[in-house]
PADO-686054 format. One line per 8 residues: for each residue x, z, y of C-alpha. Coordinates in nm, 3 decimals. Layout:
residues N
X Z Y; ... .
END
This chain:
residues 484
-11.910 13.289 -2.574; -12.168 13.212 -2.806; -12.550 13.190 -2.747; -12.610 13.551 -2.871; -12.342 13.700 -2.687; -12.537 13.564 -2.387; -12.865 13.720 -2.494; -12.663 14.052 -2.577 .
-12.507 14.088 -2.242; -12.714 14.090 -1.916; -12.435 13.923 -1.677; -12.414 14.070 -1.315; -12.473 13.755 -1.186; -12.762 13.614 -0.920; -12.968 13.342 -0.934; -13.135 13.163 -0.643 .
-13.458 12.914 -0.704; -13.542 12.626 -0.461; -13.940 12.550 -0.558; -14.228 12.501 -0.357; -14.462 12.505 -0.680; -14.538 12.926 -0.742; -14.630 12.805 -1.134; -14.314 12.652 -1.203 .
-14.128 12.993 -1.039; -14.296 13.210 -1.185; -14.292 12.988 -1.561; -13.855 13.029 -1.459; -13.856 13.395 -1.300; -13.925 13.507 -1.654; -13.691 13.342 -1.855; -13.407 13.369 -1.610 .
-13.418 13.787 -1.595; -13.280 13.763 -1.911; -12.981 13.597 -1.802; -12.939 13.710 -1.417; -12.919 14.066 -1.242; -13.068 13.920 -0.917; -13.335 13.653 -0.918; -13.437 13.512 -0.558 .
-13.697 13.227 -0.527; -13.775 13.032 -0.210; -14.058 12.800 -0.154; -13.842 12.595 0.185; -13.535 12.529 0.296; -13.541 12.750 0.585; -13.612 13.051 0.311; -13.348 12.929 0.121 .
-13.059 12.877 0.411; -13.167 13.287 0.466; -13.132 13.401 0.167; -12.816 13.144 0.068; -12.690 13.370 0.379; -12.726 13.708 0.241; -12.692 13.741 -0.107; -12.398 13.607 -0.328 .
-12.549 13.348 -0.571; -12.366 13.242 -0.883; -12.592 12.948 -0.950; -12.876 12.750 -0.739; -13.158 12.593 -0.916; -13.306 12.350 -0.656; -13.590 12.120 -0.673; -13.466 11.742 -0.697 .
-13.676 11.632 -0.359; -13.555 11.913 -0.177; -13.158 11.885 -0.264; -13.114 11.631 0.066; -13.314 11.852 0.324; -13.099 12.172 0.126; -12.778 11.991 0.223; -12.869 11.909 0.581 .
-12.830 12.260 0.617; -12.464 12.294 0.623; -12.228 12.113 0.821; -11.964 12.069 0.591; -12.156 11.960 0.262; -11.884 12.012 -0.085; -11.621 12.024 0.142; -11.339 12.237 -0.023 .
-11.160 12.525 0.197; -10.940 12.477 0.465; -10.650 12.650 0.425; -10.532 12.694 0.789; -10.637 12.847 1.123; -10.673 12.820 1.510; -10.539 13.081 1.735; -10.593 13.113 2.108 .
-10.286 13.289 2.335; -10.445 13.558 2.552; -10.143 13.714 2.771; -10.065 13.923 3.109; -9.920 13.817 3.435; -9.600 13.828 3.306; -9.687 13.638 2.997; -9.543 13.948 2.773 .
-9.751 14.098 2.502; -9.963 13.818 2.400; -10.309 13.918 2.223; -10.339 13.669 1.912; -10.707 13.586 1.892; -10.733 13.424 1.606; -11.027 13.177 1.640; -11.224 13.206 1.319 .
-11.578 13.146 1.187; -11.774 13.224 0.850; -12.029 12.976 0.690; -12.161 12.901 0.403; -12.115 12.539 0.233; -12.350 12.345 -0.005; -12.312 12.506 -0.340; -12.163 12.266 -0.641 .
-12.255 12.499 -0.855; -12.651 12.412 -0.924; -12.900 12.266 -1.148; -13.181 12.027 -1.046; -13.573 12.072 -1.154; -13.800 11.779 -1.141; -14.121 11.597 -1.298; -13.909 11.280 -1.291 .
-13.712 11.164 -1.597; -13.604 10.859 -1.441; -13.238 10.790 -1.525; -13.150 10.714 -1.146; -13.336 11.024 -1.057; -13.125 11.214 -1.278; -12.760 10.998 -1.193; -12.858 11.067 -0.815 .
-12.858 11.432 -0.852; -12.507 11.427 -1.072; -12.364 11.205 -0.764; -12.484 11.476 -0.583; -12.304 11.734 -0.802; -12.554 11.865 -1.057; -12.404 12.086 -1.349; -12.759 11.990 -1.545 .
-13.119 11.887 -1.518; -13.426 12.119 -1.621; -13.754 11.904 -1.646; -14.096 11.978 -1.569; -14.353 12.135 -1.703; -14.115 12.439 -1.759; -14.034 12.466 -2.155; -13.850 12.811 -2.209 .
-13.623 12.625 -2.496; -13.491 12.352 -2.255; -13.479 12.626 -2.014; -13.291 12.845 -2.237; -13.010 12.591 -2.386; -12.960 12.450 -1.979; -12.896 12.872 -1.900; -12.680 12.944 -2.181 .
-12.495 12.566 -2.140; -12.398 12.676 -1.779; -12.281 13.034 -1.871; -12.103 12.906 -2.134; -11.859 12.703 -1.914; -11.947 12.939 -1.611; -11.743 13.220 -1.818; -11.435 12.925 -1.863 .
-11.388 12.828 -1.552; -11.482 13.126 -1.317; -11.135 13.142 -1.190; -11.147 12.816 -1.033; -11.505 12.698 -0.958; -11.579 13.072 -0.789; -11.441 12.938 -0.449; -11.758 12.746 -0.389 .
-11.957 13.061 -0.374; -11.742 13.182 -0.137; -11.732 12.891 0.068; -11.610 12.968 0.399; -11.436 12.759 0.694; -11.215 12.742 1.006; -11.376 12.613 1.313; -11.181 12.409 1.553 .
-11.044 12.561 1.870; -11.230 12.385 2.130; -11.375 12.513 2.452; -11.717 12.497 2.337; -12.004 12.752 2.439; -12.213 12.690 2.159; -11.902 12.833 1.905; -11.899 13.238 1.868 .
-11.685 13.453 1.719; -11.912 13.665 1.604; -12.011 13.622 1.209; -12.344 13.718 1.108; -12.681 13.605 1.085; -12.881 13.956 1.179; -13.108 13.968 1.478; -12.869 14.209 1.698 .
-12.583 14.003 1.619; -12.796 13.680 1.758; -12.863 13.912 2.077; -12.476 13.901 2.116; -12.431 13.610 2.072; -12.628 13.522 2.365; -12.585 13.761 2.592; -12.245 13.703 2.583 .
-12.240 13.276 2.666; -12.492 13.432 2.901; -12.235 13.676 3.097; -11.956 13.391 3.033; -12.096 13.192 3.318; -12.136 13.506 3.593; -11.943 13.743 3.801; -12.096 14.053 3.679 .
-11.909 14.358 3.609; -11.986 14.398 3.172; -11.962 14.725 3.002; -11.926 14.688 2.628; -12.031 15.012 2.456; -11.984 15.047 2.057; -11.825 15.255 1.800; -11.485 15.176 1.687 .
-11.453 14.872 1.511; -11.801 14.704 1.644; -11.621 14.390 1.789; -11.553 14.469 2.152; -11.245 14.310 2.190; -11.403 14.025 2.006; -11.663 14.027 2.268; -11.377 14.004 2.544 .
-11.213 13.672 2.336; -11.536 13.537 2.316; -11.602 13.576 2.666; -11.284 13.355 2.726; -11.364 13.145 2.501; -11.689 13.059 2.624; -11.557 12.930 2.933; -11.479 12.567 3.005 .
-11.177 12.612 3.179; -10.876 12.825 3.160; -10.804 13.167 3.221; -10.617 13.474 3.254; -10.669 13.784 3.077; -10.550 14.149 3.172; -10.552 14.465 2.914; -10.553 14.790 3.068 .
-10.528 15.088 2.798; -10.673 15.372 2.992; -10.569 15.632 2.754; -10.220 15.534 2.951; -10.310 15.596 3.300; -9.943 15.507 3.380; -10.047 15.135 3.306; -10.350 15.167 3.611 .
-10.102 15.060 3.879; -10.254 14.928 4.133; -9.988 14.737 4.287; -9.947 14.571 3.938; -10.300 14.517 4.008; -10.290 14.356 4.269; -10.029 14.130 4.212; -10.174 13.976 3.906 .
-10.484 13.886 4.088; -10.375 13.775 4.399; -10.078 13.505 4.165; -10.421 13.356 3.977; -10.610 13.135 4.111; -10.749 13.029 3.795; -11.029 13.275 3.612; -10.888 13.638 3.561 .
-11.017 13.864 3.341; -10.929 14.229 3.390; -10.989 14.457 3.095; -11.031 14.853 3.094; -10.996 14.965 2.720; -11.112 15.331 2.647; -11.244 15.322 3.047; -11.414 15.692 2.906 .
-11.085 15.863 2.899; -10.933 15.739 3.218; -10.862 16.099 3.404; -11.051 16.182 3.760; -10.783 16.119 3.921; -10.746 15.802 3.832; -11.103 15.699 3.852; -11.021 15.758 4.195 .
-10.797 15.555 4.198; -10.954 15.297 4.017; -11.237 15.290 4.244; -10.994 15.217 4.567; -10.835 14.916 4.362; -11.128 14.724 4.286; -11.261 14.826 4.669; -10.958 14.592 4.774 .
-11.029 14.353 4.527; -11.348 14.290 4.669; -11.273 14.324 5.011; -11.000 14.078 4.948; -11.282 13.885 4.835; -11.104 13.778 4.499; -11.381 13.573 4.360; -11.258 13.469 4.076 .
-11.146 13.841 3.887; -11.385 13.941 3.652; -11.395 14.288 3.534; -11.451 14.420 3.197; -11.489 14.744 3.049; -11.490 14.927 2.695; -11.599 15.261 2.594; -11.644 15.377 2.207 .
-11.889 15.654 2.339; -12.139 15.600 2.604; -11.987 15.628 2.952; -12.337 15.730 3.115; -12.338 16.083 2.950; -12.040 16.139 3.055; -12.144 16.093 3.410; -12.448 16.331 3.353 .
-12.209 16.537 3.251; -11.954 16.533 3.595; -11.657 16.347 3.367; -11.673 16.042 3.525; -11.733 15.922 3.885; -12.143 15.758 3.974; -11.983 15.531 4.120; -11.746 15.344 3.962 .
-11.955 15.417 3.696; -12.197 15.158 3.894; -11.905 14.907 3.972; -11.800 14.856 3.633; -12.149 14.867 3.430; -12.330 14.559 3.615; -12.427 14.464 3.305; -12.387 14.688 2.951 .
-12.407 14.559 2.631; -12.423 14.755 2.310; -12.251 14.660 1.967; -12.430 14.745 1.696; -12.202 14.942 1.370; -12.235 14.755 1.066; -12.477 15.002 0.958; -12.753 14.888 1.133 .
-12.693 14.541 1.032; -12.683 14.506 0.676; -12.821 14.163 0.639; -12.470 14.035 0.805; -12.292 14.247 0.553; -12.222 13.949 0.239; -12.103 13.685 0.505; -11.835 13.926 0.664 .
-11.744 14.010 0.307; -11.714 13.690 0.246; -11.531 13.572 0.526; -11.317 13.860 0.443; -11.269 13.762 0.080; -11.153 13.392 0.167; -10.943 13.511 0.433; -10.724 13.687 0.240 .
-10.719 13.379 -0.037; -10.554 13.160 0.259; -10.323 13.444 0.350; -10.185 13.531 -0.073; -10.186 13.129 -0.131; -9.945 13.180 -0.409; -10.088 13.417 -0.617; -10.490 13.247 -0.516 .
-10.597 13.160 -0.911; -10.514 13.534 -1.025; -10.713 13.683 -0.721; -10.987 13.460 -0.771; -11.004 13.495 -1.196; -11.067 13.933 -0.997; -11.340 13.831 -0.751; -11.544 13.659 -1.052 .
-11.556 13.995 -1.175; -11.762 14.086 -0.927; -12.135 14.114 -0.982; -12.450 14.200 -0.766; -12.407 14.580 -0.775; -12.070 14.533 -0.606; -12.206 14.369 -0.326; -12.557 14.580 -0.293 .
-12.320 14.843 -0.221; -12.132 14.724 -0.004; -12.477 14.695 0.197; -12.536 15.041 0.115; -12.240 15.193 0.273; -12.262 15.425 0.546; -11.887 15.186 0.677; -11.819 15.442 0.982 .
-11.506 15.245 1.058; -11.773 14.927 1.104; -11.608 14.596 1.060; -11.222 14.710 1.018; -11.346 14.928 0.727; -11.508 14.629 0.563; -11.192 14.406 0.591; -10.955 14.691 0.492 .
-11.203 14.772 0.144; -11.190 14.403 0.050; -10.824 14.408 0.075; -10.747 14.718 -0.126; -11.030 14.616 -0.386; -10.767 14.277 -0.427; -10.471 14.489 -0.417; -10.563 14.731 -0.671 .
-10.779 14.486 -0.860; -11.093 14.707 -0.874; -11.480 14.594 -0.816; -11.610 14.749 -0.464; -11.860 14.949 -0.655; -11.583 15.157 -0.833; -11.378 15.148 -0.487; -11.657 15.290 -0.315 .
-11.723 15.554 -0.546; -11.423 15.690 -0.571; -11.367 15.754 -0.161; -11.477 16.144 -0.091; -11.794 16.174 0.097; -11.823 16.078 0.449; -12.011 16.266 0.711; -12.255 16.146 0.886 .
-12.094 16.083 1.202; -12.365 15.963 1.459; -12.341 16.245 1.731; -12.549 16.239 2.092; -12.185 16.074 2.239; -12.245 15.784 2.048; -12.408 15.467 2.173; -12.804 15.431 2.068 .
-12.955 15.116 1.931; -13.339 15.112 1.976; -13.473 15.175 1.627; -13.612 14.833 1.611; -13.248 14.720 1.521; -13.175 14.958 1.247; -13.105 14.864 0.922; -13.366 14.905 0.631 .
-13.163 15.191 0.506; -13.178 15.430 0.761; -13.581 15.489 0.819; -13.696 15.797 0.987; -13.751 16.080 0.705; -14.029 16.130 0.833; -14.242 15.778 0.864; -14.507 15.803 0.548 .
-14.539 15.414 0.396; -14.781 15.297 0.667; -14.492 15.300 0.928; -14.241 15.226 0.686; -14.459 14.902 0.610; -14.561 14.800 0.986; -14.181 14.841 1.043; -14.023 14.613 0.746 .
-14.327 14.354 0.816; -14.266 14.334 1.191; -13.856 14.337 1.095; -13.944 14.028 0.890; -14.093 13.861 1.164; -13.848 13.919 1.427; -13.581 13.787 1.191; -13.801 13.430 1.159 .
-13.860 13.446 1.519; -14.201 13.507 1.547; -14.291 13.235 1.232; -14.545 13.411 1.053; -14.574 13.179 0.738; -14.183 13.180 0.684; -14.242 13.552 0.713; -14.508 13.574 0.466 .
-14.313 13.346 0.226; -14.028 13.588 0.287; -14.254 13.904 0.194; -14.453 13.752 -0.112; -14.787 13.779 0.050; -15.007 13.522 0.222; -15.014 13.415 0.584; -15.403 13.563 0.605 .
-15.234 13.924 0.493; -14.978 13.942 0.782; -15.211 13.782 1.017; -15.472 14.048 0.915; -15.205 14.327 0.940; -15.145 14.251 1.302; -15.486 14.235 1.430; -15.447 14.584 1.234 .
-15.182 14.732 1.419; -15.351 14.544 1.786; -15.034 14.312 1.807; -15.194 13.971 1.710 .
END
């Protein structure tokens, strides 16, 4: 590729800067629109880690004093992929039908693709930052020639070598499986998702009764694994399909919790469609469970729709409906978290590199096909199967070597399928997509601004970074809105 094929061609590639000075940035933002679809800056580390999180950057241009702090950020620093995983055995009483919980996590590694900026011209400044893996040095003040020949150097032997070198964008690893609290399941970065996270090494640690509510796909039984995992001993675990009644015996029952004597976890799946006569039923079991005074069952219950209209509605008894929602916690659908959207594809992506080993140059020469449309539209996406759609996309855009963008476009139009049986998230979690028609741009501002905030828990000058406006501007729009 030649220097005016560059120039010709706007790549669908993204660019992320790491500089605290806004005259350099905005000297680079110029010159590098020619070359990149998406062009992010950030002024910190903390910005950068953020948007490092959420957007899929080809190449990194980082200031040379803050390439240390950037690399502090991740825990395993141009470390390569791991190429095997953990699984956890989650069985009955009778030790039949095991539940492989695979024990998986998603983060991003420091990127060997990048270029360093700096005032210095010191040789050992500039050797450091090659140790360090630097592709190439831009110097300061910004001069759009060097700027120019550094650009069209790296996309030059970007365009060689994509098959190999695209791994380290994708960057993903296996966590180990230990007992730890502080380890989740869960991958994403959103606020809900944080919420989870918490809530459930929260409810690890009590007796309550937990009702999971969430659309199909959302991550319940994830929630259930985690649950286990959390603990820091072991345990038993118990799946009851109540779309089965057959399998609510409650002799079975019984049994199984009166043979444990370590942690047991019984598990009501689709607890909304258990018949009335066996919510009856239900309701004398766990009586004798707790007049047995079996401390050590915990009960846990999942419902797709939320179980509380259907007691308004006389379908299901008040109150078992009591017994088994001591505490409810509602996943959110991918919808409303779209932030969270590039890691799971990501995860996704490398996944399925470990799992096709043989054939992983030829799959990876497809993903660095990929460019930033493919991936804003994969935040777009309505996803009404949630996370299971998202994994099964990736894997037919692999199989029949086609971009998302094109794979998306060519499914037939999906229906909105929110309905009043669904579970609600407070509008304060939904994604930036899905505004209220209604709101004029006051609201839609106040909303996005306060959104930004929440997300840097409560950090109002990361948030102003973040928004491209001053600290004095969002301080001023609070004492606006009375929530200073």
């Amino acid at each position: 590729m030649s220097v005016e094929q560059i120039h010709s061609v706007k790549p669908e590639q993204a660019v992320l800067v790491i500089e605290p000075d806004l005259s350099n940035w905005q000297a680079l933002s110029s010159l590098l629109k020619h070359y990149f679809g998406l062009v992010e800056l950030a002024r910190n580390v903390e910005h950068a880690s953020a948007l490092f999180q959420r957007f899929n950057f080809n190449l990194c241009i980082i200031e040379l004093d803050v390439v240390d702090e950037f690399e502090s950020l991740f825990p395993n620093a141009n470390q390569s992929v791991h190429s095997e995983t953990k699984a956890t055995q989650l069985s009955d009483a009778n030790g039949s039908s095991p539940i492989n919980a695979t024990i998986e996590s998603a983060y991003l590694t420091f990127p060997q693709q990048f270029i360093v900026i700096s005032q210095s011209l010191k040789s050992e400044d500039i050797l450091y930052a090659m140790r360090k893996g630097a592709c190439d040095f831009i110097a300061k003040p910004i001069d759009t020639a060097e700027v120019n020949a550094v650009i069209s150097r790296w996309l030059i032997q970007y365009s060689s070598v994509a098959s190999t070198s695209i791994v380290d964008t994708l960057a993903l690893d296996t966590q180990t499986n230990s007992l730890n609290s502080a380890f989740s399941l869960f991958i994403g970065d959103s606020v809900a998702i944080k919420q989870i996270k918490r809530t459930l090494n929260i409810m690890s640690s009590t007796g309550n009764a937990l009702l999971l509510e969430g659309e199909m796909g959302t991550g319940k039984k994830l929630a259930v694994s985690q649950l286990q995992q959390s603990l820091c001993s072991p345990s038993h675990f118990m799946m009851i399909d109540c779309r089965a009644p057959s399998e609510l015996d409650a002799k079975k029952i019984d049994l199984y919790c009166a043979n444990c004597s370590q942690t047991t976890w019984l598990v009501f799946n689709h607890i909304a469609e258990l018949p009335m006569n066996k919510q009856v039923e239900l309701l004398i079991t766990l009586d004798s469970i707790k007049l047995k005074n079996y401390q050590h069952v915990r009960l846990v219950s999942m419902s797709t729709t939320r179980l509380f209209s259907r007691v308004q509605r006389g379908e299901f008894l008040v109150e078992l409906y009591y017994r088994l929602a001591e505490f409810i916690v509602a996943l959110p659908p991918l919808r409303q978290r779209p932030e969270d959207i590039v890691m799971l594809t990501k995860f996704f992506i490398n996944r399925y590199l470990m799992q096709h080993n043989t054939c992983r140059k030829a799959l990876l020469n497809d993903y660095s096909k990929w460019g930033v449309s493919d991936f804003q539209c994969l935040t777009d996406y309505y996803w009404p199967g949630n996370i299971q759609e998202l994994k099964n996309t990736i894997e037919q855009c692999f199989l029949l070597n086609i971009a998302p963008k094109e794979y998306l476009q060519q499914l037939p139009a999906t229906p909105n399928l929110i309905g009043a049986n669904q579970v609600d998230i407070p509008h304060s979690s939904l994604g930036q997509h899905y505004l209220p028609i209604d709101w004029d741009l006051k609201c839609i501002e106040k909303a996005h601004i306060l959104r930004v905030i929440e997300h840097y828990d409560g950090n109002k000058v990361l948030a102003a970074e973040h928004l491209g406006v001053s600290r004095k501007t969002v301080d001023r729009k609070m004492k606006e809105w009375d929530l200073d």
